[in-house]
C-alpha angles and dihedrals in degrees: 000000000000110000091209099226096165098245096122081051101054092045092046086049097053097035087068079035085059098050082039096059087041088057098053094253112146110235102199091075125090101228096061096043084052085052089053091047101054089046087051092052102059093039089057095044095063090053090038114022097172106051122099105236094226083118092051088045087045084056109050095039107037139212113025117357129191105217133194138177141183128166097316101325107095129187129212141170131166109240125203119249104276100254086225091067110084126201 
């Protein structure tokens, strides 16, 4: 059984970072790390259908992410650290 780390994820996610970057895109803004991360996600899907996507959408988009699927359509939106939970 696959565990499902996230590690395919996180290399399918900066592999397009990576042509990203070559082409000029920025890749601090969010547009263009949501762009990443679709193309990512349908990238990772034909080599693992069954996972969620939430660890391709946590690497694109860093830090907390609030995740959502449902059928294919997936939602996701980077999130700022909750002010109650201390380091």
């Amino acid at each position: 059984n696959k565990l499902g780390l996230g590690s395919s994820a996180a290399a399918a996610v900066a592999a397009n970072g990576i042509v990203f970057a070559f082409h000029g895109r920025d890749l601090a803004d969010l547009n263009t790390r949501r762009a990443i991360m679709q193309i990512a996600l349908d990238g990772h899907r034909a080599v693992a259908p069954g996972g969620s996507g939430a660890d391709v959408a946590a690497s694109a988009l860093g830090g907390f992410v609030r995740f959502q699927r449902q059928g294919d359509r997936i939602d996701a939106e980077p999130m700022a650290w909750p002010a109650s939970l201390p380091i």
